[in-house]
MARKE-428431 format. One line per field, with one value per residue (C-alpha): residue number from 1; y, z, x. Coordinates in nm, 3 decimals, m for minus. Layout:
BEGIN
n	c(NUM | ...)
Y	c(Y | ...)
Z	c(Z | ...)
X	c(X | ...)
// end
This chain:
BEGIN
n	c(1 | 2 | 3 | 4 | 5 | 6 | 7 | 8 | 9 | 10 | 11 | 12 | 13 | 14 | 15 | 16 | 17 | 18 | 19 | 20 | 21 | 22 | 23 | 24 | 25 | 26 | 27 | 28 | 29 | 30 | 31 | 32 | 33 | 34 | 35 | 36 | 37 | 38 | 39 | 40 | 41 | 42 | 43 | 44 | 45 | 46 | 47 | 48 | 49 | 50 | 51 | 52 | 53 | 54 | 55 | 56 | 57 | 58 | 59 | 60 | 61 | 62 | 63 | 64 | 65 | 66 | 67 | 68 | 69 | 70 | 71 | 72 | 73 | 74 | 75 | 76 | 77 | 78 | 79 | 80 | 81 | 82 | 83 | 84 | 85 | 86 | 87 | 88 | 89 | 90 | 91 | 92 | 93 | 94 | 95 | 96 | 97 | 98 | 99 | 100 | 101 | 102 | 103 | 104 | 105 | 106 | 107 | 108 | 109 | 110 | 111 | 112 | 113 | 114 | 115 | 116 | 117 | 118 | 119 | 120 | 121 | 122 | 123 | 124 | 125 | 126 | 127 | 128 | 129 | 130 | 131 | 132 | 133 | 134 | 135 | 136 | 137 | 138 | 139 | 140 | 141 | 142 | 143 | 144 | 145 | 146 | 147 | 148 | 149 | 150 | 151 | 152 | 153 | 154 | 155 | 156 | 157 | 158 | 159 | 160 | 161 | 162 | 163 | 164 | 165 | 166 | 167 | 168 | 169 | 170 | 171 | 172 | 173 | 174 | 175 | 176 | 177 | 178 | 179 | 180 | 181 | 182 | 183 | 184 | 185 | 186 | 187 | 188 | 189 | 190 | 191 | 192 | 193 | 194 | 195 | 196 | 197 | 198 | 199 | 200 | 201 | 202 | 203 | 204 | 205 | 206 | 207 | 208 | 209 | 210 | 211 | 212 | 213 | 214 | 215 | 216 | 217 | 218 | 219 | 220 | 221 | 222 | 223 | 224 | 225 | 226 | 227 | 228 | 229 | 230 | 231 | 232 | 233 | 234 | 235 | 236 | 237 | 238 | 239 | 240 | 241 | 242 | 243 | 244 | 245 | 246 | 247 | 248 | 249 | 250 | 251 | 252 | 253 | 254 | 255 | 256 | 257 | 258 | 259 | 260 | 261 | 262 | 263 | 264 | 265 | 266 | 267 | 268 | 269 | 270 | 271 | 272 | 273 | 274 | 275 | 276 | 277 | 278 | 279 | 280 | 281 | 282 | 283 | 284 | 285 | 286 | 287 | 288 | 289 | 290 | 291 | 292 | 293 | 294 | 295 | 296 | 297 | 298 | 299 | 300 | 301 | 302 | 303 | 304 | 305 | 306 | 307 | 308 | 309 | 310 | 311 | 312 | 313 | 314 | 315 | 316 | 317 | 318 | 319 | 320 | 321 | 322 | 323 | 324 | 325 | 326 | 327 | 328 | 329 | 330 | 331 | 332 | 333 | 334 | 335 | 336 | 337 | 338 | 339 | 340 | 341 | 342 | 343 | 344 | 345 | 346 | 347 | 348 | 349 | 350 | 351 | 352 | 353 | 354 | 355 | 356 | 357 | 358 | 359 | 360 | 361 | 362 | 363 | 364 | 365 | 366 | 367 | 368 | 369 | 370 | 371 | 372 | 373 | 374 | 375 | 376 | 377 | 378 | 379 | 380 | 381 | 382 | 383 | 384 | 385 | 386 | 387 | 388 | 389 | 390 | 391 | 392 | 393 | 394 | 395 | 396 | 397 | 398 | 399 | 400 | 401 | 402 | 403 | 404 | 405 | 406 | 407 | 408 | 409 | 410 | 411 | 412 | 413 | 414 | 415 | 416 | 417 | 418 | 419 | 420 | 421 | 422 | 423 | 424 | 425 | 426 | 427 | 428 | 429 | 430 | 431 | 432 | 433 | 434 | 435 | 436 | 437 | 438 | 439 | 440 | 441 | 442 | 443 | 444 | 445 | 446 | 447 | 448 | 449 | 450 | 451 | 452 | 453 | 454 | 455 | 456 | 457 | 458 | 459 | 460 | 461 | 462 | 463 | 464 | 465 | 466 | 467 | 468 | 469 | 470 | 471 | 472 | 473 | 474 | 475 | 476 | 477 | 478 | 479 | 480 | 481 | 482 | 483 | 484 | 485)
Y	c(m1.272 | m0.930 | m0.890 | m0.618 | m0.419 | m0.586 | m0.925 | m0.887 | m0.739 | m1.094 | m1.284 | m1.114 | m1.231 | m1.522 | m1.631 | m1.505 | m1.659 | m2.001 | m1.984 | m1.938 | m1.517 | m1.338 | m1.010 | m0.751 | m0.882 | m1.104 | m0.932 | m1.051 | m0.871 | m0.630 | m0.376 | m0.429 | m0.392 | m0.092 | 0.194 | 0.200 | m0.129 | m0.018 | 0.286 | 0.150 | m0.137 | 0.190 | 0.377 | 0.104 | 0.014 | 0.374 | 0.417 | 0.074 | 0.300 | 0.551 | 0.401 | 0.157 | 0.409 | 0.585 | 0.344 | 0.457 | 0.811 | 0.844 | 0.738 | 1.028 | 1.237 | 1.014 | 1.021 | 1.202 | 0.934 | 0.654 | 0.807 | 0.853 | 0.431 | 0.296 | 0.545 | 0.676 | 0.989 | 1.230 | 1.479 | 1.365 | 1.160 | 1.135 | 0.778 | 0.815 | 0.756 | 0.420 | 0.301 | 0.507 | 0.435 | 0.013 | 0.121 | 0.300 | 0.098 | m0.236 | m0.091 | m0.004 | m0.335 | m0.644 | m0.591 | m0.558 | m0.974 | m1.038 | m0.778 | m1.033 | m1.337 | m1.162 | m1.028 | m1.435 | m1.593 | m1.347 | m1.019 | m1.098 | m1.397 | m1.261 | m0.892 | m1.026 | m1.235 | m0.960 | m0.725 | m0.998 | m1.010 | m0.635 | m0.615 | m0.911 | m0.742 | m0.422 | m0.596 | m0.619 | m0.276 | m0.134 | m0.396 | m0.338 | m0.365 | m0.230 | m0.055 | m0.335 | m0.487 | m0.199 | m0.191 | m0.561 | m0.550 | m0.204 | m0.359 | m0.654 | m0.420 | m0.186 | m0.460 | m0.540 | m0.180 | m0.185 | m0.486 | m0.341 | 0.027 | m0.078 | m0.304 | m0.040 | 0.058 | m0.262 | m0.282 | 0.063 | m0.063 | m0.408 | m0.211 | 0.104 | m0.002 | 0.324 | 0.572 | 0.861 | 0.685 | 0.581 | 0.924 | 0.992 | 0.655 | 0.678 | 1.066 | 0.984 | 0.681 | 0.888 | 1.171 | 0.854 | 0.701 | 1.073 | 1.175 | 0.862 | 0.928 | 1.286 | 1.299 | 1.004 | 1.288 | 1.468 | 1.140 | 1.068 | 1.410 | 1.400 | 1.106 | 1.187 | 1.517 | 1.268 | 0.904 | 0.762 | 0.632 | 0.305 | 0.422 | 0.544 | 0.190 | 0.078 | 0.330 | 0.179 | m0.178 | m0.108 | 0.083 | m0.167 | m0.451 | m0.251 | m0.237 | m0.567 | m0.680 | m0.424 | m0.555 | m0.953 | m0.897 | m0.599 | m0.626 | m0.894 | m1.055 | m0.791 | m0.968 | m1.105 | m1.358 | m1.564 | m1.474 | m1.610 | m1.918 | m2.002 | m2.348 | m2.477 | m2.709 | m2.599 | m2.194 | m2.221 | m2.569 | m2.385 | m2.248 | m2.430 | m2.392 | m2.226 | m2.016 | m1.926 | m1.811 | m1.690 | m1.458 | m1.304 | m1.269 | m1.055 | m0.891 | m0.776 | m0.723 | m0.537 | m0.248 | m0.211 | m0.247 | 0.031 | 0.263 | 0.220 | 0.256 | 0.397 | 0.802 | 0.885 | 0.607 | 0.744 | 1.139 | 1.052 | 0.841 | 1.125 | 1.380 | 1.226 | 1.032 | 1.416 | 1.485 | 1.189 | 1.213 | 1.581 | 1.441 | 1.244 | 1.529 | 1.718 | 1.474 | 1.480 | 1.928 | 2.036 | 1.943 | 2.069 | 2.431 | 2.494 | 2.350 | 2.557 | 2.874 | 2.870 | 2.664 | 2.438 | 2.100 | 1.740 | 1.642 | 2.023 | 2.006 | 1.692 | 1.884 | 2.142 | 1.817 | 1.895 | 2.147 | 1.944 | 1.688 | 2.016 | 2.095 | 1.732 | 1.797 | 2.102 | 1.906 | 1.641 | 1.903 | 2.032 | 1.698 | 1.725 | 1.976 | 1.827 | 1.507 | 1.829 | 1.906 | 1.522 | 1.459 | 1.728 | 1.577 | 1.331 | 1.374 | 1.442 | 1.160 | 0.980 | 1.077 | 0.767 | 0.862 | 1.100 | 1.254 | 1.113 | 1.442 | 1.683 | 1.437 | 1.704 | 2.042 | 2.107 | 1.966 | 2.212 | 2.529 | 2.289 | 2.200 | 2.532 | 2.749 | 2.503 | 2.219 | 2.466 | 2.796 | 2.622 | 2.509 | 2.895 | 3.015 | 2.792 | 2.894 | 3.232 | 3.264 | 2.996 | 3.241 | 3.139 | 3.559 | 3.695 | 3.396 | 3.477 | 3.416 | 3.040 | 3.039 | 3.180 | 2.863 | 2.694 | 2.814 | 2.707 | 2.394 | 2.401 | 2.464 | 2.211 | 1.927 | 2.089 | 2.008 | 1.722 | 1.584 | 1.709 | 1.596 | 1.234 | 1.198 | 1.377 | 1.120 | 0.822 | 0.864 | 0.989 | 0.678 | 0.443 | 0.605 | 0.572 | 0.237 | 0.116 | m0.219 | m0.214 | m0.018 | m0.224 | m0.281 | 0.087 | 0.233 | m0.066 | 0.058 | 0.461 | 0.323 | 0.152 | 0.485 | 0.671 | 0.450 | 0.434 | 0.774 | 0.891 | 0.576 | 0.766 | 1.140 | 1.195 | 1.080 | 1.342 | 1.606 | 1.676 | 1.702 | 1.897 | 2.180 | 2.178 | 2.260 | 2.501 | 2.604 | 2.631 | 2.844 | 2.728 | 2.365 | 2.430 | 2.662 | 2.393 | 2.146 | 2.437 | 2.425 | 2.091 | 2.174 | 2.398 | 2.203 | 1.848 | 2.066 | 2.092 | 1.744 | 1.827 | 2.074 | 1.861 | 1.526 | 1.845 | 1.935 | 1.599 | 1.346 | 1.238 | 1.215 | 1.043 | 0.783 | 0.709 | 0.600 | 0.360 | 0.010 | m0.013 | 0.344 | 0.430 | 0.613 | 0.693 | 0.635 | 0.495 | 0.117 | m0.183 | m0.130 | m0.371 | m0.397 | m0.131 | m0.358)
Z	c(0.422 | 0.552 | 0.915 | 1.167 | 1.337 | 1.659 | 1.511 | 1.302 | 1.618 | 1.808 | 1.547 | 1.518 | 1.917 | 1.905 | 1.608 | 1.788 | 2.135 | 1.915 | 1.793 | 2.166 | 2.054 | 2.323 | 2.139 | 2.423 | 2.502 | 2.328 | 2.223 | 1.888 | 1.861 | 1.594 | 1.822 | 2.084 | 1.913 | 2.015 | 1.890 | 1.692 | 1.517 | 1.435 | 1.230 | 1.133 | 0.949 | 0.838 | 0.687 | 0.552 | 0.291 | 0.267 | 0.128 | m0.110 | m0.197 | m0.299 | m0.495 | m0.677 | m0.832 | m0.976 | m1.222 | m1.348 | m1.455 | m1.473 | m1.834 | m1.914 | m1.916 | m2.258 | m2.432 | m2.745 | m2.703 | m2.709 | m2.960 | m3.189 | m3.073 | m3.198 | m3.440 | m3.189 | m3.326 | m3.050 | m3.322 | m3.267 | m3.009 | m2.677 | m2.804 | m2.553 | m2.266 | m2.367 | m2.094 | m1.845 | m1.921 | m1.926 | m1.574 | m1.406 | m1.524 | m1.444 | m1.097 | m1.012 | m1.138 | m1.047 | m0.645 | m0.658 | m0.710 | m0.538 | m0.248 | m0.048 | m0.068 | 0.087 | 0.385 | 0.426 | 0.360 | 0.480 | 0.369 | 0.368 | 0.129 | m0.146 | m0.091 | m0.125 | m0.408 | m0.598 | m0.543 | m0.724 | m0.972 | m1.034 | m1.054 | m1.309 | m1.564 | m1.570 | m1.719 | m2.057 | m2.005 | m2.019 | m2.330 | m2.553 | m2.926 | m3.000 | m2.851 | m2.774 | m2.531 | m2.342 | m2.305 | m2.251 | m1.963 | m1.832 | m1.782 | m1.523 | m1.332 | m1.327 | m1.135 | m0.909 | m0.865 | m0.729 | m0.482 | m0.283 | m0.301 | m0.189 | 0.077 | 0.263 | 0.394 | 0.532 | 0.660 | 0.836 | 0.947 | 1.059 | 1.303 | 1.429 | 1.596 | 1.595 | 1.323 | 1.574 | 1.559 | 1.219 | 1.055 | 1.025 | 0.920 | 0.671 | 0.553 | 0.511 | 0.293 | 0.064 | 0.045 | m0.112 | m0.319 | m0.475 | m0.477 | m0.593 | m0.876 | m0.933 | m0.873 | m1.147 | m1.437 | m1.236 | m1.172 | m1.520 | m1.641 | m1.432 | m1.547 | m1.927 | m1.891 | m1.902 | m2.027 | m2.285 | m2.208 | m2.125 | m1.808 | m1.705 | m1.625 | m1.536 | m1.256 | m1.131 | m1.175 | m0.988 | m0.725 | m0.640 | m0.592 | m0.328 | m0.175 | m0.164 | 0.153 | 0.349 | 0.228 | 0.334 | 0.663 | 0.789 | 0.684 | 0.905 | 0.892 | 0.973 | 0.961 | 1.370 | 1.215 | 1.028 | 1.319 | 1.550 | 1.330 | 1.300 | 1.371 | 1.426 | 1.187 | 1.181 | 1.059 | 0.753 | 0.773 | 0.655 | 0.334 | 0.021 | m0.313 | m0.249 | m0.007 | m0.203 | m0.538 | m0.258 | m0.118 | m0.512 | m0.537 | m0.210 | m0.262 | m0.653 | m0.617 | m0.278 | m0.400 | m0.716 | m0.544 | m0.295 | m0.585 | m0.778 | m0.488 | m0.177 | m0.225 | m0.013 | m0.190 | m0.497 | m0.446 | m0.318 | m0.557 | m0.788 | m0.610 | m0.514 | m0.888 | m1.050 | m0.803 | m0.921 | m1.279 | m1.245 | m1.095 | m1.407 | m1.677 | m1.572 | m1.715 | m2.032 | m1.973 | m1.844 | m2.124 | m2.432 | m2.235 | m2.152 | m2.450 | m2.662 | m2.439 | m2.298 | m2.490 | m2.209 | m2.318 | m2.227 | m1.921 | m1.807 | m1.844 | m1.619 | m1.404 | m1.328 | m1.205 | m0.842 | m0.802 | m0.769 | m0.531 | m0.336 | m0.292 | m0.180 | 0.105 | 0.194 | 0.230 | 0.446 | 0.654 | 0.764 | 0.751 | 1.175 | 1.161 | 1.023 | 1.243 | 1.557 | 1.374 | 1.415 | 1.777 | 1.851 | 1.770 | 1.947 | 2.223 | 2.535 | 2.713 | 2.450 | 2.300 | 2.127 | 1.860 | 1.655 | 1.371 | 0.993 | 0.838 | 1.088 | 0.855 | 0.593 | 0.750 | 0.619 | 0.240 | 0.181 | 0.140 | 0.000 | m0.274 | m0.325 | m0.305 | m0.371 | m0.615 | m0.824 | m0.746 | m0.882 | m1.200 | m1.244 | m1.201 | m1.361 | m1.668 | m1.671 | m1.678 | m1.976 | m2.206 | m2.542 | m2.683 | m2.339 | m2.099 | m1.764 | m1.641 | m1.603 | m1.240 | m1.201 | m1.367 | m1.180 | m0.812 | m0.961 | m0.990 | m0.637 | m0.513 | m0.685 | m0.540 | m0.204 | m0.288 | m0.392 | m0.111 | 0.111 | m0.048 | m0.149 | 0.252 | 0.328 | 0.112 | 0.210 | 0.593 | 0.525 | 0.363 | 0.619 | 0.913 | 0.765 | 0.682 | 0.980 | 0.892 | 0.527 | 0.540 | 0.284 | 0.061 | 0.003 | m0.004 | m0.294 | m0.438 | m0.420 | m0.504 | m0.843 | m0.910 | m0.882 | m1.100 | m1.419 | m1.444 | m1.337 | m1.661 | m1.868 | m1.797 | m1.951 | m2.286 | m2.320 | m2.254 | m2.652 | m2.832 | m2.471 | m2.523 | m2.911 | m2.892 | m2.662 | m2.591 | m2.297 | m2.143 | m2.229 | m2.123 | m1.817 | m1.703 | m1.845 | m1.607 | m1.299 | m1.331 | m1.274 | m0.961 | m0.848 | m0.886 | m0.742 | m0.432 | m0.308 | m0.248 | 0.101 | 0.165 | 0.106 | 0.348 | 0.631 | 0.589 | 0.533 | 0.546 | 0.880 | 0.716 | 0.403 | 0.610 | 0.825 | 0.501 | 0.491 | 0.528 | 0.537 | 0.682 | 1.064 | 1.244 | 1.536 | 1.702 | 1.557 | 1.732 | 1.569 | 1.237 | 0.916 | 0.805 | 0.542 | 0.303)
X	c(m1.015 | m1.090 | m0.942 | m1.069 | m0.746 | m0.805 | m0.845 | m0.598 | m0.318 | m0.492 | m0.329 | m0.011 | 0.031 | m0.077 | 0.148 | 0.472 | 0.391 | 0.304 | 0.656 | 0.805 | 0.879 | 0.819 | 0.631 | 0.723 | 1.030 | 1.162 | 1.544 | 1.512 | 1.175 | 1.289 | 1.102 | 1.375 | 1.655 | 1.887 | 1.843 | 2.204 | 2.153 | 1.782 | 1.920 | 2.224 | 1.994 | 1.717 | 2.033 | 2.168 | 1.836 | 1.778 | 2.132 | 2.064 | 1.761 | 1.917 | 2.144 | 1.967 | 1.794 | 2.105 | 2.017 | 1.705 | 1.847 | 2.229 | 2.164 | 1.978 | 2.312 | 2.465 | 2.140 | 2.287 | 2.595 | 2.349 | 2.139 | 2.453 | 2.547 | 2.212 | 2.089 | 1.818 | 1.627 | 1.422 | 1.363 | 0.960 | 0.912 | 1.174 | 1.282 | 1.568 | 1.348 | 1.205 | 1.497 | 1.409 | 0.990 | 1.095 | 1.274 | 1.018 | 0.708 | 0.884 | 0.977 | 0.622 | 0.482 | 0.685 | 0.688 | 0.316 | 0.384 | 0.676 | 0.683 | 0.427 | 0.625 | 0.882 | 0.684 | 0.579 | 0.897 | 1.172 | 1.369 | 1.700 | 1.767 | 1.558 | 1.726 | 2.086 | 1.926 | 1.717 | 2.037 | 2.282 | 2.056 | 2.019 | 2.387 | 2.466 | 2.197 | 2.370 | 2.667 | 2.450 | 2.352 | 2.718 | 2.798 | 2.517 | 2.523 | 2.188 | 1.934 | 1.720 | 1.912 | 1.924 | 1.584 | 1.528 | 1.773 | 1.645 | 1.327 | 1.485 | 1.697 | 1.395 | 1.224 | 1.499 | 1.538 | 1.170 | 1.206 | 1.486 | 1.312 | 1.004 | 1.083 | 1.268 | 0.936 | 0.862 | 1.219 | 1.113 | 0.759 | 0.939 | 1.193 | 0.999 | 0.662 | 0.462 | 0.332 | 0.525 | 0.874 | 0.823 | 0.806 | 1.180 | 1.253 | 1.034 | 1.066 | 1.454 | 1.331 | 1.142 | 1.439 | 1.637 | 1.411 | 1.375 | 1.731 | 1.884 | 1.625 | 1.709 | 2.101 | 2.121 | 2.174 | 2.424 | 2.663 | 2.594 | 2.666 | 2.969 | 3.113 | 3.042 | 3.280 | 3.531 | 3.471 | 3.244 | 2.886 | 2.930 | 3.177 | 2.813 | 2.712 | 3.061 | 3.066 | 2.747 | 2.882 | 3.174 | 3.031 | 2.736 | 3.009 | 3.205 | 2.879 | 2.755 | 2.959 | 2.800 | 2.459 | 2.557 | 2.712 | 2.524 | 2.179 | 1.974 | 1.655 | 1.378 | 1.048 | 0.963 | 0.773 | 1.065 | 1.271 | 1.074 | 1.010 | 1.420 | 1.508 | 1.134 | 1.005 | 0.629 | 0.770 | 0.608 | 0.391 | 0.081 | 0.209 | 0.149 | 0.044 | m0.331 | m0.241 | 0.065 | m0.208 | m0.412 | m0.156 | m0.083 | m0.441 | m0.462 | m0.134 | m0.241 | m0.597 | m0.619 | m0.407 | m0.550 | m0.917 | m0.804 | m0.663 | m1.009 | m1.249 | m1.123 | m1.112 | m0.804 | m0.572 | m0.726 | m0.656 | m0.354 | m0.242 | m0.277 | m0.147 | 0.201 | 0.241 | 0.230 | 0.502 | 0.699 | 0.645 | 0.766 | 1.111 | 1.126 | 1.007 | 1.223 | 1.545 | 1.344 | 1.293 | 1.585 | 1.813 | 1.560 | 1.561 | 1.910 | 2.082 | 1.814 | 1.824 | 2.188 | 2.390 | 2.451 | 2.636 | 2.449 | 2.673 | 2.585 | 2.187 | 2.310 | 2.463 | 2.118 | 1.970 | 2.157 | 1.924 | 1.579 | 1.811 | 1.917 | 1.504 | 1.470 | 1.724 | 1.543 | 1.222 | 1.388 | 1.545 | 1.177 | 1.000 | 1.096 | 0.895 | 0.553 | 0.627 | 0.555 | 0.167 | 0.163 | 0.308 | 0.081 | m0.284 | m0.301 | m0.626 | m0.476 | m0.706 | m0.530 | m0.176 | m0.138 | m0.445 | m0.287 | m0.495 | m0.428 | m0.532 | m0.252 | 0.033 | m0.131 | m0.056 | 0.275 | 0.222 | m0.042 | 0.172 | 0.466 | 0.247 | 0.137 | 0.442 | 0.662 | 0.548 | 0.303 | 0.481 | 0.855 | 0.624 | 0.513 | 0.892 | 1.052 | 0.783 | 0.809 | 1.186 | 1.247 | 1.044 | 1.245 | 1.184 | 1.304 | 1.495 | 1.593 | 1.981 | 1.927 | 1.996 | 1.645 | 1.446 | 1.715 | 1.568 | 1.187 | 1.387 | 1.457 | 1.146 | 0.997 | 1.201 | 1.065 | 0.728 | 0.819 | 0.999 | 0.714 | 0.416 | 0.509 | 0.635 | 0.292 | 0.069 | 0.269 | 0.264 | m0.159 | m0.253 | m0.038 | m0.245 | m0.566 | m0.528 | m0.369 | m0.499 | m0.400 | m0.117 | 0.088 | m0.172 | m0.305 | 0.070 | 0.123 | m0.140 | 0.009 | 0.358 | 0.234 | 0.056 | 0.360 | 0.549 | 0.323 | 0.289 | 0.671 | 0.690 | 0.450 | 0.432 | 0.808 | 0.698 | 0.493 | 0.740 | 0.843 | 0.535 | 0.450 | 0.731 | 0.702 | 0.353 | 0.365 | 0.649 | 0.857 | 0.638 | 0.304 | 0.422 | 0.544 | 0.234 | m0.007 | 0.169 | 0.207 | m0.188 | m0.244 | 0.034 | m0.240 | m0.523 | m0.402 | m0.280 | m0.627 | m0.630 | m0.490 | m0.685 | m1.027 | m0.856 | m0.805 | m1.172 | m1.376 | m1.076 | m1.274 | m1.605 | m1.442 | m1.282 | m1.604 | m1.756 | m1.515 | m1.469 | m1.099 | m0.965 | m0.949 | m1.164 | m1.025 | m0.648 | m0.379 | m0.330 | m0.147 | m0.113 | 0.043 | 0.364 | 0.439 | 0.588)
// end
């Protein structure tokens, strides 16, 4: 049932003063938590984040390895990815279902669960006999990998109460989602100078088991709700079996709904996925150029990877400075109703200059007749994992603030978006550089940098107007606002 924002804060109070949880001031009100245990809980699933998705890419780096293993061929079609594609398009799909119990029933038993799990299917992963498995397997840890990515947002919308303190939080979440991405090929790389493939997922293995103590003893419950319901035996009275298929009806169809008829998730949507699914091409890119035009060896095309994760860092490092354009909106009879559209100021020359203007230099210096010393493609590189960085924080935060109300559900719906085609996109990358070569390929794709980079520049112009026409989006300040689980 569709709630109005004010209806919809109504209920939130109500339900915690039911319960005995005093909203304002209540101490275990994640809202009033101190500061230090607020980021120490924020760092801690951002650096799960990040790691988790280690996963996803490290293999990338003992393709030829693997290939060699289980008589893989990539000679016409990037076979090696199908692990990577199972990955991604499991990680975008499965906490579209599950993503919404977990907002009803509580974060931290189904983390620590969902985390276990992820672990004990890498095992397979590291012991396969055939190529199958690997894929099989790739696809569960894929959707683990999803759950705990995803929910870090609602961890950071469960802790940090407004859109203005929320920014950070939530720029440093998408700097690890990204980087843990992007650096997989360079730990993978790395470890392959030395040790066979499978040390690639016994690394991981290893390293996510040190890790798990800090995840049971330091990570608490985050949703007020189930806190505030602990030890009463009417917390969760009302759920059963309808509402349950009710609640995966609204937590499926709502994103997809917004994605397919609400213009800003829509533009968005496409907009940040090209940004993701360049992250990804580029573990399919960067080794066909430099082993073809400088000889470099597989764990070294690994290695080039650091320089998208170095843009990232850049990006995150001047993120402060488009949270300012935002502080700064707000009506001055009014500082709390900060304009959607000023979240937009700073992506527009990132995705310019940066995104599309990497694509063009990273082009037109990987000419295969006349190549460039390779640490010029290498800065387009860079400046690509600026836009990157920028513009996915940029679209996130936009479509949170204009949908105050439906936050979750229209960021779902941007998050599945990103997934598919960061699944798909890669695939394409072979027939993509055979038929036109390194240089036609990556202009063709610098183009469509260029031309998805408007979409800023139209939500800064009639983003207002667009969202007036809306059902959903604000239209004015920024008040209570949904979990962004």
């Amino acid at each position: 049932m569709r709630q109005s924002e004010a209806e919809k804060c109504d209920s939130d109070a109500s339900d915690f003063e039911k319960h005995g949880f005093a909203w304002h001031d209540d101490p275990r009100n994640p809202y009033n938590w101190s500061f230090g245990k607020k980021w120490r809980v924020t760092i801690l699933s951002c650096f799960i984040t990040f790691l988790v998705g280690l996963n996803g890419t490290a293999m990338t780096a003992a393709s030829d390895d693997i290939n060699a293993q289980f008589d893989v061929s990539d000679e016409h079609f990037p076979n090696s990815f199908w692990p990577v594609f199972s990955w991604t398009l499991s990680a975008g799909i499965v906490p579209l279902a599950i993503l919404p119990l977990m907002e009803t029933f509580g974060v931290r038993k189904a983390y620590l669960v969902v985390y276990v799990l992820f672990v004990v299917f890498i095992v397979p992963q590291a012991c396969a006999q055939n190529f199958a498995t690997l894929i099989v397997t790739r696809i569960i840890t894929g959707g683990c990998a999803g759950i705990l990515e995803n929910i870090t947002s609602g961890i950071c919308g469960d802790l940090w109460e407004d859109a203005l303190t929320r920014s950070l939080p939530i720029s440093l979440y998408i700097f690890s989602l990204l980087s843990g991405t992007t650096i997989g090929p360079v730990i993978g790389g790395a470890i392959m100078t030395t040790l066979e493939w499978r040390w690639v997922f016994y690394v991981q293995i290893i390293l996510y088991v040190i890790i798990f103590p800090f995840v049971f003893f330091l990570l608490p419950e985050t949703r007020g709700e189930i806190i505030a319901s602990e030890g009463l035996q009417d917390g969760h009275q009302g759920i059963n079996n309808a509402s349950t298929i009710a609640l995966f009806k609204s937590a499926i169809g709502r994103p997809l709904r917004m994605l397919t008829t609400e213009p800003v998730v829509l533009c968005s949507t496409l907009w940040s996925s090209f940004c993701f699914g360049n992250a990804l091409i580029y573990t399919q890119s960067i080794p066909l150029v430099y082993r073809t035009l400088y000889n470099f060896s597989a764990p070294s095309t690994g290695l080039v990877q650091a320089a998208l994760v170095i843009g990232i860092a850049i990006g995150l490092l001047i993120s402060p400075l488009q949270d300012r354009f935002y502080a700064r909106s707000g009506d001055k009879t009014s500082p709390d109703a900060h304009k959607p559209e000023a979240r937009l100021y700073l992506a527009i020359p990132a995705s310019f200059f940066g995104l599309a203007g990497g694509l063009f230099l990273y082009a037109f210096t990987t000419s295969e007749s006349h190549p460039q010393p390779w640490i010029a493609p290498t800065i387009g590189i860079a400046l690509v994992g600026i836009g990157i960085q920028t513009v996915m924080t940029a679209a996130s935060h936009y479509v949170e603030d204009a949908y105050p109300t439906y936050a979750a559900s229209a960021i779902a719906g941007v998050a599945a978006g990103e997934n598919i085609v960061g699944a798909c996109l890669p695939l394409a990358s072979t027939a993509l550089y055979t038929r036109l070569g390194f240089v036609g390929g990556s202009v063709l794709l610098a183009g469509i940098g260029c031309g998805v980079s408007f979409v800023p520049v139209a939500f800064v112009v009639f983003g207002p107007w667009i969202r007036s026409k809306s059902r959903l989006a604000a239209t004015q300040g920024l008040g209570c606002s949904e979990s962004v689980v």
